[in-house]
C-alpha positions as CSV (number, residue, x, y, z in Angstrom):
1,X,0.0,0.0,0.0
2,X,1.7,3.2,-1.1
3,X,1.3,6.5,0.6
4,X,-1.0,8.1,-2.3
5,X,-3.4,5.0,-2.0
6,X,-3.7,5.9,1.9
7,X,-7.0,8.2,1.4
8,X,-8.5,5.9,-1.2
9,X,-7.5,2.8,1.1
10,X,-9.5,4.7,4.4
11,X,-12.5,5.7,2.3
12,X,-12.6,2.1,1.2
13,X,-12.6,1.4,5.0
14,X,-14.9,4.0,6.0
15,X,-17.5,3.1,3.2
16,X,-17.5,-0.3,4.4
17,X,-18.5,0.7,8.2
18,X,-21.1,3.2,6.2
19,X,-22.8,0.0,4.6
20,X,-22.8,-2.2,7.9
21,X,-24.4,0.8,9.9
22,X,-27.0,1.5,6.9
23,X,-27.6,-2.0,7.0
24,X,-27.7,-2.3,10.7
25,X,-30.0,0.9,11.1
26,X,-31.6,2.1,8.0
27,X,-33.1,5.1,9.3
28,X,-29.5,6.8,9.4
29,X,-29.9,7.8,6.0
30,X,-31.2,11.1,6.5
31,X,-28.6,11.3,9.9
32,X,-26.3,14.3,9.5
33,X,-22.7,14.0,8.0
34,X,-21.5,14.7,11.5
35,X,-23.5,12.6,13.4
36,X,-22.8,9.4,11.0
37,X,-18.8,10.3,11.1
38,X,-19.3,9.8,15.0
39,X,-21.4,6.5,14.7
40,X,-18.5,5.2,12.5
41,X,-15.5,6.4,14.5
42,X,-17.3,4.6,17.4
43,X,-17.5,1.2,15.5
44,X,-13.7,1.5,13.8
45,X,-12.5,2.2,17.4
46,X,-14.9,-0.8,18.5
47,X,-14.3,-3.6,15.8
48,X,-10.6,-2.9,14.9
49,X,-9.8,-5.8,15.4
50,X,-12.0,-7.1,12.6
51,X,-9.9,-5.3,9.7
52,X,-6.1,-6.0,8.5
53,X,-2.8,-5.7,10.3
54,X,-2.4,-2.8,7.3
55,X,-6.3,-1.5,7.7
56,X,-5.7,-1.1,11.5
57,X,-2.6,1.1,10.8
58,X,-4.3,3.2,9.0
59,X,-7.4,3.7,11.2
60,X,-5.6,3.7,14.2
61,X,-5.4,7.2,14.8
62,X,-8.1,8.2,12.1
63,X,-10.5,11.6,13.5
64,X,-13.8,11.8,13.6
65,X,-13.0,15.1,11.0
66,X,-11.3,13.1,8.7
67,X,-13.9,10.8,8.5
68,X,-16.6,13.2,7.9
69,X,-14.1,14.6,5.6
70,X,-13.7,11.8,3.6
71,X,-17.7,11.0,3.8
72,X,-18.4,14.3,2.2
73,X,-15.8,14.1,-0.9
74,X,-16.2,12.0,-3.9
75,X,-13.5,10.1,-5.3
76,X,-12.7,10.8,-8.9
């Protein structure tokens, strides 16, 4: 995993917790940006040790901002 793949690599991440808590609690649809980037710090911090040696790294010391960041920016 190179250094210019780490956003891309967290979104992936991220997007993955976003489907499990849609899934989980479909009503958090209309849920603001900010209150959904707090649900999914919650469960990262919660379930770490579900993901990768290489997906924990990256998480480990992930914000709740840069989560909502990369929640409200498309990818190209």
């Amino acid at each position: 995993m190179t250094e210019e793949n780490t956003p891309e690599e967290k979104r992936k991440i991220v997007n993955k917790f976003l489907m499990t808590l849609t899934k989980e609690q479909p009503q958090m649809y209309y849920a603001t940006t900010s209150e959904i980037s707090r649900i999914i710090h919650t469960m990262i911090k919660e379930h770490t040790n579900r993901l990768s040696v290489e997906e924990q790294a990256l998480v480990r010391n992930m914000t709740i901002e840069e989560i909502e960041a990369l929640l409200g920016f498309h990818s190209r």
